[in-house]
C-alpha positions as CSV (number, residue, x, y, z in Angstrom):
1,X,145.9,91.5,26.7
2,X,143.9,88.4,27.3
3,X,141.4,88.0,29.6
4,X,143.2,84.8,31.6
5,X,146.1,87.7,32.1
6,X,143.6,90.6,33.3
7,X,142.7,88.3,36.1
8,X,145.9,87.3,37.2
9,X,147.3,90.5,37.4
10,X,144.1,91.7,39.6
11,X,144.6,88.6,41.8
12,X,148.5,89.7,42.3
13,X,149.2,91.2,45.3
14,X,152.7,92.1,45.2
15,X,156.2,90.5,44.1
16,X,156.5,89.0,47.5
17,X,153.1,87.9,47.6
18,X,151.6,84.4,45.7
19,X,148.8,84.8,43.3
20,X,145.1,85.2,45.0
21,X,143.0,82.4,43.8
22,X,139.4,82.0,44.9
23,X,138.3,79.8,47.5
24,X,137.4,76.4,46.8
25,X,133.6,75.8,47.0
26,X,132.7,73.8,50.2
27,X,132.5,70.3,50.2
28,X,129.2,68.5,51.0
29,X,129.8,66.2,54.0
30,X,129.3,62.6,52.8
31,X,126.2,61.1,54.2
32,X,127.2,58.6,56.4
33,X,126.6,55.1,55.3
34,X,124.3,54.6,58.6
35,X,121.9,57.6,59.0
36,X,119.6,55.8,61.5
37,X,122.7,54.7,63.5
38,X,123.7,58.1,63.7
39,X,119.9,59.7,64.6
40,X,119.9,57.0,67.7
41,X,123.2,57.8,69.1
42,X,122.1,61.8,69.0
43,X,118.4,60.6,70.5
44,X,120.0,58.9,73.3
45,X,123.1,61.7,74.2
46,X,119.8,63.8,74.1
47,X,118.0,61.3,76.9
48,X,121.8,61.3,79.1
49,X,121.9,64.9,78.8
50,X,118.3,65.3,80.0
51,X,118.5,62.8,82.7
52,X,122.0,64.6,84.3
53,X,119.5,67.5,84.2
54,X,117.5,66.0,86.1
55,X,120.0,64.6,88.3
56,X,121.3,67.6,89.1
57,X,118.7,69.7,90.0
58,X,117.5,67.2,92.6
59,X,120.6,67.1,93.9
60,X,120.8,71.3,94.3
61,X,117.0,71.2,95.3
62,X,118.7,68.2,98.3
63,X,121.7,70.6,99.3
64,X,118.9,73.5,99.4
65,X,116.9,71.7,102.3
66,X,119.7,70.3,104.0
67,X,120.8,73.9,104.4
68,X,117.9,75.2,105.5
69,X,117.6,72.8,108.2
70,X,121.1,73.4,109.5
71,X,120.4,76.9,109.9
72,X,117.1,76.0,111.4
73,X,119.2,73.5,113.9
74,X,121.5,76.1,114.2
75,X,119.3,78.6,115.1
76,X,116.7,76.5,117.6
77,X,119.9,75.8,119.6
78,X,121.1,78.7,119.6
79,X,118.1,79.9,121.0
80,X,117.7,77.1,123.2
81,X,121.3,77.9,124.7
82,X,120.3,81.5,125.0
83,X,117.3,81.1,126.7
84,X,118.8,80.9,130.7
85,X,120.5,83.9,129.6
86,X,117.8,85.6,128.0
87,X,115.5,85.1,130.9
88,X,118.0,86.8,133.3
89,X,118.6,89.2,130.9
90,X,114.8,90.1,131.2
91,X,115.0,89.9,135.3
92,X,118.0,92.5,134.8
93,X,115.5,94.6,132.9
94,X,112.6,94.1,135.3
95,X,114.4,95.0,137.9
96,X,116.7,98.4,136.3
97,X,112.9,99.3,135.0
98,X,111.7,99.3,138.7
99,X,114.6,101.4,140.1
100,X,113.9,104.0,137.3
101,X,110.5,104.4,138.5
102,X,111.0,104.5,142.1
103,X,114.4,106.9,142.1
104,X,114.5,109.9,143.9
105,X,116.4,111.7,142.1
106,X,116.4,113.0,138.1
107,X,120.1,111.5,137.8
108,X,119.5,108.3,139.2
109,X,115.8,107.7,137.2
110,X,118.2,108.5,133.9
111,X,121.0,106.3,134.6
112,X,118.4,103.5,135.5
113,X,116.0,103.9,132.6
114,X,119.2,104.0,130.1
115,X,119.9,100.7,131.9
116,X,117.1,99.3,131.0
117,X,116.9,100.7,128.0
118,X,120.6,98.7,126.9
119,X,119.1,95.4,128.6
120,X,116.1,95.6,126.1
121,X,118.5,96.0,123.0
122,X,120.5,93.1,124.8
123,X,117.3,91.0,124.8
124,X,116.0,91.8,121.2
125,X,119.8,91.1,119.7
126,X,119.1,87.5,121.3
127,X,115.8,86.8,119.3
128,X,113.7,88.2,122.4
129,X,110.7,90.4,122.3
130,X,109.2,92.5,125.2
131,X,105.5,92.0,125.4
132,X,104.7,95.4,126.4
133,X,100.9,95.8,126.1
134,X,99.4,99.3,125.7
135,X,96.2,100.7,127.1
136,X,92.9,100.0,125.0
137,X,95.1,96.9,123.0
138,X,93.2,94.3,123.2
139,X,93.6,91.0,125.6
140,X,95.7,88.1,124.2
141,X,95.9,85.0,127.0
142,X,98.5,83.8,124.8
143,X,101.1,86.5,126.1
144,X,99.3,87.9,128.7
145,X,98.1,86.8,132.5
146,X,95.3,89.0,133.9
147,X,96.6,90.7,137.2
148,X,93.5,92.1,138.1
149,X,90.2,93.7,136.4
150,X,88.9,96.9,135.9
151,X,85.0,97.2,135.4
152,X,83.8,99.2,132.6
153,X,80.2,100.1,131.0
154,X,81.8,100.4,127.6
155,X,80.9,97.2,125.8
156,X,83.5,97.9,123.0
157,X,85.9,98.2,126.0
158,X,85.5,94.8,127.2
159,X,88.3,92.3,126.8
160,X,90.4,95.1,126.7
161,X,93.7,96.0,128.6
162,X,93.3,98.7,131.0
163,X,97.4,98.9,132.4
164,X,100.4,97.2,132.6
165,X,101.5,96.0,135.7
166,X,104.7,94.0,134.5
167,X,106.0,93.2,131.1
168,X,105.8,89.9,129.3
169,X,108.4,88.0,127.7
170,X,108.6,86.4,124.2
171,X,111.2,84.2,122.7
172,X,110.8,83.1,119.1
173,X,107.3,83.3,119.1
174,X,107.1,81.3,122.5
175,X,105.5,83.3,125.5
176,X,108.3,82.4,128.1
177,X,107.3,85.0,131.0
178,X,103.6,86.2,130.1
179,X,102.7,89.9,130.6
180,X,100.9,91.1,133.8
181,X,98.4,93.4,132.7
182,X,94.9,94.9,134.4
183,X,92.1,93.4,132.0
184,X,88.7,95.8,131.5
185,X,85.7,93.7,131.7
186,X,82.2,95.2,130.7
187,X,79.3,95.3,133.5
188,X,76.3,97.4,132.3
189,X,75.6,99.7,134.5
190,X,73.0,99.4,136.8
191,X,70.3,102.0,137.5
């Protein structure tokens, strides 16, 4: 058998099927008749596509702020509407805090202080914060209003709240009702 018939009878796939014949090699694209036309419309789709880049992340960076600030907005007057009822929230507190201390009986002081107690979640779900200074912490005038003071020959001491005589009120970062507190102040003691 010759070799022409060999390969034809490797390349036949079946009765049904057509001969198998290699593929063709690729073509070579033509070069275009104007390469430096072609290199200039590329450079400048290149410049559009840079510049709607551009474009577009200024305008995401513009939607970005203007978000922010509505929530800001959104949030200052909500706070501003909130604050008549915060600050009766916080005279609500005061005065369930007081009955608690000053009930005569066990049931009462509980029911009172669990008062309080919901009146203070109330307040810090509103964007309120107690200002509830502890003994020793020191003095802030920012929050606090000195009551009264309390000498003391501890120098370390001075400046330094000695007890709380009524709570303060804060209200996104804003002392609204300042906290009453009995300030230590250092006298050396004399001999």
């Amino acid at each position: 058998m010759s070799e022409s018939v060999v390969r034809q009878a490797e390349e036949f796939d079946g009765p049904t099927s057509p001969i198998r014949r290699p593929p063709a090699p690729p073509e070579t694209p033509a070069e275009p008749a104007d390469s430096a036309g072609l290199q200039q419309t590329l450079t400048r789709l290149v410049e559009q596509v840079e510049d709607l880049s551009r474009v577009i992340a200024r305008q995401a960076g513009t939607i970005e702020r203007l978000t922010d600030d509505a929530k800001s907005r959104a949030q200052q007057e909500r706070a501003g509407a909130d604050l008549p009822l915060v600050v009766e929230l916080f005279a609500l507190h005061g005065d369930a805090a007081a009955c608690a201390a000053t009930a005569e009986s066990d049931r009462e002081r509980a029911a009172f202080t669990a008062l309080a107690t919901r009146m203070e979640r109330l307040l810090t779900g509103r964007g309120a914060t107690l200002v509830t200074p502890r003994p020793g912490d020191p003095f802030d005038s920012l929050t606090m209003e000195a009551g009264d003071v309390a000498p003391t020959d501890d120098p370390t001491a001075d400046r330094s709240i000695e007890a709380l005589v009524q709570p303060g009120l804060s209200v996104g970062g804003r002392s609204v009702r300042p906290a009453n507190v009995v300030v230590r102040v250092h006298r050396p003691a004399t001999d």
